[in-house]
C-alpha positions as a printed NumPy array, in Angstrom:
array([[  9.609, -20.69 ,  -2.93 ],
       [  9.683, -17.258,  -4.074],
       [  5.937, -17.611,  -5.038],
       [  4.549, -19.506,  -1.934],
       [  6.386, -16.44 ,   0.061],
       [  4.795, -13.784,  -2.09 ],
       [  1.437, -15.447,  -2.077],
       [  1.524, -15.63 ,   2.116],
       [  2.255, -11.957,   2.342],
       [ -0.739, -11.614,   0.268],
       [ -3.06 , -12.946,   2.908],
       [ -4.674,  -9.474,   3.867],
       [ -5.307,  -8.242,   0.169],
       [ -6.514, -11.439,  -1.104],
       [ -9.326, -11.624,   1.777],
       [-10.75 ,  -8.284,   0.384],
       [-10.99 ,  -9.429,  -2.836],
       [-12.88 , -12.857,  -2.145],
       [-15.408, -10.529,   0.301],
       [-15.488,  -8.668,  -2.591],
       [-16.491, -11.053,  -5.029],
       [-19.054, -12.924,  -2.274],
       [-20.565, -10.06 ,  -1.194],
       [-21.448,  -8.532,  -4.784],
       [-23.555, -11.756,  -4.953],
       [-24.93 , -12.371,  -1.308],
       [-27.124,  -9.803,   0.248],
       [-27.612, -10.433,   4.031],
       [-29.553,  -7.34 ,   4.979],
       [-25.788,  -5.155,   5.972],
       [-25.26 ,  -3.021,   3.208],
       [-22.277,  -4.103,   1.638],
       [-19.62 ,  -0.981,   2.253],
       [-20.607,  -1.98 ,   6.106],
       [-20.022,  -5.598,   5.485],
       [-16.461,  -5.118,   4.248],
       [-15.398,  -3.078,   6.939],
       [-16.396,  -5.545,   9.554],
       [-14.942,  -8.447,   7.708],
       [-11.595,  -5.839,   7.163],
       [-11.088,  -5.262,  11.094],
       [-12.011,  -8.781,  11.81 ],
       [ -9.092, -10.083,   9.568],
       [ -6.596,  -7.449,  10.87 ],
       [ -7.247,  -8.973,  14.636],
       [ -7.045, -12.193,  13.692],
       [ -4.185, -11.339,  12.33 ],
       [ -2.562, -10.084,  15.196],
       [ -3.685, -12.293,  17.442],
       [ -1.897, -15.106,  15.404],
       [  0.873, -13.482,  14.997],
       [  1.269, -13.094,  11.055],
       [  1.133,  -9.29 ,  11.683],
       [  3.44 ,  -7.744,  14.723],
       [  1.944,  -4.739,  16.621],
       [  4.245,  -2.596,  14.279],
       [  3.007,  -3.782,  11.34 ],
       [ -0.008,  -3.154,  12.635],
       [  0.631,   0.596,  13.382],
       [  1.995,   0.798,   9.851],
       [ -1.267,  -0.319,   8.32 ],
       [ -2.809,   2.003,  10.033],
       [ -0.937,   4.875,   9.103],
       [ -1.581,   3.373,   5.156],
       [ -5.389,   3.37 ,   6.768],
       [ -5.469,   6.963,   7.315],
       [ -2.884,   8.281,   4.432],
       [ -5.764,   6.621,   2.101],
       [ -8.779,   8.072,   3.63 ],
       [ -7.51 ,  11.172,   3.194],
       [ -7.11 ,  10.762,  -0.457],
       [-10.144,   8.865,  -1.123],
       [-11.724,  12.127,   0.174],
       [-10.124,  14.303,  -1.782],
       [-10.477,  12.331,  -4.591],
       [-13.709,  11.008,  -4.347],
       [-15.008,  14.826,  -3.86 ],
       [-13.181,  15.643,  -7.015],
       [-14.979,  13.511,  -9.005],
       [-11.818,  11.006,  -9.902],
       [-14.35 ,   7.611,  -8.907],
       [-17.254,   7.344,  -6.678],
       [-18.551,   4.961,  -3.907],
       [-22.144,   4.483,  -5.717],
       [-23.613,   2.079,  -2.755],
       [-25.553,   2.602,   0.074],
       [-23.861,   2.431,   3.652],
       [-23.977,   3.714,   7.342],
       [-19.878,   4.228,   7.46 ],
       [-19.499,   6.497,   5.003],
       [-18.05 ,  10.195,   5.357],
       [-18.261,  12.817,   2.361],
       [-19.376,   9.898,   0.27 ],
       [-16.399,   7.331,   1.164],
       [-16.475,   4.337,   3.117],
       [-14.852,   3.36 ,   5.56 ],
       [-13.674,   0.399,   4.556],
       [-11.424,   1.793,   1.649],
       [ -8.66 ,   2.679,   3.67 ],
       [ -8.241,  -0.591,   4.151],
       [ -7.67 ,  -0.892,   0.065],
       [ -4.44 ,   1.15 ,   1.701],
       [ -3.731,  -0.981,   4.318],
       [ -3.477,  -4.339,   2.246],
       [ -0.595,  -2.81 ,   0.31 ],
       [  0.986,  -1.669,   3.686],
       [  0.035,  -4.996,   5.105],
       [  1.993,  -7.187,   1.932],
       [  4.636,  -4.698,   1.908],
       [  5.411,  -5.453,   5.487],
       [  4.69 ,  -9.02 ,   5.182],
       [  7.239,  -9.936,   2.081],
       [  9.85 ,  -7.618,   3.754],
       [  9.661, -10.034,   6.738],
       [  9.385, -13.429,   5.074],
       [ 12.025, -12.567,   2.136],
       [ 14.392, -11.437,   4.713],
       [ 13.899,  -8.094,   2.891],
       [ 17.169,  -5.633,   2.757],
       [ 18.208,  -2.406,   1.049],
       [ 21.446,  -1.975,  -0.711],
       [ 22.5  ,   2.063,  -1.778],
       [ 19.051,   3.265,   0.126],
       [ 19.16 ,   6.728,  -0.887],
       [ 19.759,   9.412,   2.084],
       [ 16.96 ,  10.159,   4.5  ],
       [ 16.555,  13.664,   3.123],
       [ 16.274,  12.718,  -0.342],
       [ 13.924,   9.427,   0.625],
       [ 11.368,  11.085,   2.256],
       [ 11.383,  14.121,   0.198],
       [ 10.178,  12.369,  -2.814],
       [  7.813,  10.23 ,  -1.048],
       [  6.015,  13.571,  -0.021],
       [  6.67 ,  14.906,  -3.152],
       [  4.607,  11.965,  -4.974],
       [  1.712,  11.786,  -2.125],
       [  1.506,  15.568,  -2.205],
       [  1.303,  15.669,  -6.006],
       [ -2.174,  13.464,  -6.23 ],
       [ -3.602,  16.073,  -3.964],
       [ -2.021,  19.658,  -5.956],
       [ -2.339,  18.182,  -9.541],
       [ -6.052,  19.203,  -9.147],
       [ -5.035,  23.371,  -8.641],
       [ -1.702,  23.507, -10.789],
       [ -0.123,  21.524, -13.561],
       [  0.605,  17.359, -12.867],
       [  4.282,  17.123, -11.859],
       [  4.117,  13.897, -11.651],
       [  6.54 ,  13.449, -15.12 ],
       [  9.602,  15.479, -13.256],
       [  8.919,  14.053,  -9.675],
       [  9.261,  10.704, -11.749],
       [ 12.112,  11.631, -13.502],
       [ 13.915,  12.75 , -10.073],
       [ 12.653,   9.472,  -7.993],
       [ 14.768,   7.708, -11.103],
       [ 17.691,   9.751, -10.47 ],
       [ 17.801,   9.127,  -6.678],
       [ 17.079,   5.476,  -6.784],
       [ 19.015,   4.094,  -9.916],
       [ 21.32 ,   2.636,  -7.583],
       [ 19.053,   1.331,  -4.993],
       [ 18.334,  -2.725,  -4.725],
       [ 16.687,  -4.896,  -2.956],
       [ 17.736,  -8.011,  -1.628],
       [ 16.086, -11.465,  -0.731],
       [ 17.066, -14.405,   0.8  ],
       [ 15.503, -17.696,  -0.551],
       [ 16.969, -21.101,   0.817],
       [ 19.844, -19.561,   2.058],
       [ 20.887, -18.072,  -1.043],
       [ 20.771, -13.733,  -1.166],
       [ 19.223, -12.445,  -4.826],
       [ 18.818,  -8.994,  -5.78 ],
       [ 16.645,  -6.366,  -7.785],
       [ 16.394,  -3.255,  -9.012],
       [ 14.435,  -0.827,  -6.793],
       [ 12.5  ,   0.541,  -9.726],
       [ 11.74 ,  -2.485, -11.471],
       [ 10.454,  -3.603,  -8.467],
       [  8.27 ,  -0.438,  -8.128],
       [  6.871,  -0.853, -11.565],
       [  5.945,  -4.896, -11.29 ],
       [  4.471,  -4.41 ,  -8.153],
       [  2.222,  -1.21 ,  -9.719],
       [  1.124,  -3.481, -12.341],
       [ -0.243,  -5.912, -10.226],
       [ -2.034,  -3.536,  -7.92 ],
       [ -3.758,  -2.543, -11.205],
       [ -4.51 ,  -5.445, -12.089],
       [ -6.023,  -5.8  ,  -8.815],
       [ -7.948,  -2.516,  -9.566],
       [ -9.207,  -3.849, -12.323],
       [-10.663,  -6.992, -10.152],
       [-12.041,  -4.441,  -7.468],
       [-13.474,  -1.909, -10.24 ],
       [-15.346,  -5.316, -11.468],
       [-16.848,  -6.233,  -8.358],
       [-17.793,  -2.89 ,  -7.719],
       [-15.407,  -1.856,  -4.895],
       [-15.396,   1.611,  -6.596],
       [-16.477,   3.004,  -9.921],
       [-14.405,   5.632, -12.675],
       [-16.948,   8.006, -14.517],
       [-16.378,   6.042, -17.11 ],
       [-17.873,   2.878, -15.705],
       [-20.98 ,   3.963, -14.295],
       [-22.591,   2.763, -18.168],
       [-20.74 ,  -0.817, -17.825],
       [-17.493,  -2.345, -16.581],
       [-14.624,  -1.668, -18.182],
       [-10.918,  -2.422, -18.159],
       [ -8.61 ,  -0.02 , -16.205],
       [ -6.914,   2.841, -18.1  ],
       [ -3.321,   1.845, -18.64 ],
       [ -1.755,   4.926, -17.045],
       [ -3.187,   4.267, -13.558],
       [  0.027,   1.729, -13.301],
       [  1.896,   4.819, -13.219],
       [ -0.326,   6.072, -10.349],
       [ -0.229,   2.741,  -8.662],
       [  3.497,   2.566,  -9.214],
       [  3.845,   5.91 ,  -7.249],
       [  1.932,   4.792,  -4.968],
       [  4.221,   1.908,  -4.156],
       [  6.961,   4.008,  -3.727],
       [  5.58 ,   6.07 ,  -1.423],
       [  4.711,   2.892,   0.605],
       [  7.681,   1.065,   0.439],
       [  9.798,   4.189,   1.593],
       [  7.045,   4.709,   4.738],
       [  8.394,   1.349,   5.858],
       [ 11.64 ,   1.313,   4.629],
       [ 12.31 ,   4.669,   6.561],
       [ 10.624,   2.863,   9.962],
       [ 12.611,   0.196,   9.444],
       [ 15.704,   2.161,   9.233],
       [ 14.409,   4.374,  12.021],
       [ 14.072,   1.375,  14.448],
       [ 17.628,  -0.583,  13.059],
       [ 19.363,   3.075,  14.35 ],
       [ 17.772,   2.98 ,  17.435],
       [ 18.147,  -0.977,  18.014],
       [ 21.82 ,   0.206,  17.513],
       [ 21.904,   2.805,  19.765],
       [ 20.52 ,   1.015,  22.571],
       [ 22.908,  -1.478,  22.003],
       [ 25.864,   0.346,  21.697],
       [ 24.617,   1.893,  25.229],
       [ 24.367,  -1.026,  27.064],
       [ 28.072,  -1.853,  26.1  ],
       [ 29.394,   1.192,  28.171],
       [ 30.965,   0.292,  30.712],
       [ 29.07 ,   1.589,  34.213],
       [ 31.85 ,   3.825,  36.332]])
């Protein structure tokens, strides 16, 4: 159960990778950066208009849309990996399309928090949440002027969530697991997803342009981080929406003089 649940919140991500791997073999006259990003935006209205994303979700994904752009920029004009392909929608030499890379981690974040009944148990405090989450998505941009922080923001995020859990509900039963374990198996399977997408050609490292090859190990770290910063966008919505939900509630229960 637990893997037919993760594998339907995987939907979204595992469309990109078969138009990946069909349209590194097909040419059909679109060039192929264009072709994904049609096939991406039909998938996410389909979607919706069946109902396995809600409009919030959808709003999420697009905020994951945009927080990647603006990295692949940076990135991408830093010489990190490069988009080596030919297309119409591309902007300082990314394409479109790769915020959508983003938005399929928002999208199966979002999806398994709905269909494991998805709760958090010691989330840290709001102030201390969201503070590391910028401190993590602000340190891929800085670690290109000063020194790579990323050891002591790591060392920190362990400190703050060393308590924190998950919980799931399968058949009725609740299970639980550690926040950063969680953070780290889910990082190594976006990387191992990398190394599918580097494959196909989705994107390149310098050190591919010569021939394919696997991954450097430490990028789990970077997806890892990534993660986090994901999980704790929609874990602070959530939250966020529960408190108002509440509110609202407790409102309406006043009694009108």
């Amino acid at each position: 159960m637990f893997g037919y649940l993760q594998a339907i919140s995987c939907i979204f991500p595992v469309l990109i990778f078969i138009s990946l791997a069909l349209s590194s073999a097909l040419h059909i006259g679109i060039p192929r950066y264009d072709l994904l990003l049609i096939v991406c935006i039909i998938a996410q209205v389909i979607m919706y208009k069946t109902g396995l994303e809600t409009r919030d979700e959808v709003y999420v994904i697009t905020l994951f849309h945009l927080l990647g752009l603006i990295m692949e920029l940076h990135k991408v004009n830093r010489g990190s990996w490069s988009y080596p392909d030919e297309a119409y929608t591309k902007i300082m030499g990314v394409p479109l399309y790769a915020g959508f890379m983003y938005a399929s981690v928002g999208s199966y974040i979002c999806q398994a928090w709905r269909n494991l009944k998805l709760d958090t148990v010691h989330w840290p405090k709001d102030i201390f949440a969201i503070g590391i989450g910028a401190a993590i998505y602000l340190n891929f941009f800085t670690n290109a002027f000063i020194i790579d922080l990323r050891l002591y923001i790591t060392l920190v995020l362990v400190v703050i969530f060393w308590k924190t859990k998950f919980s799931f509900k399968l058949h009725q039963k609740t299970y639980y697991i550690s926040a950063l374990l969680s953070f780290l198996i889910i990082g190594f399977f976006i990387w191992l997803a990398e190394n599918i997408a580097t494959f196909f050609g989705a994107w390149k490292y310098a050190y591919q342009h010569r021939g394919w090859q696997m991954v450097t190990w430490h990028k789990i770290t970077s997806w890892s981080l990534l993660v986090i910063v994901s999980i704790i966008i929609v874990g602070q919505l959530k939250r966020l929406k529960e408190s108002r939900t509440t509110i609202s509630s407790s409102s309406s229960e006043i009694p009108q003089m």
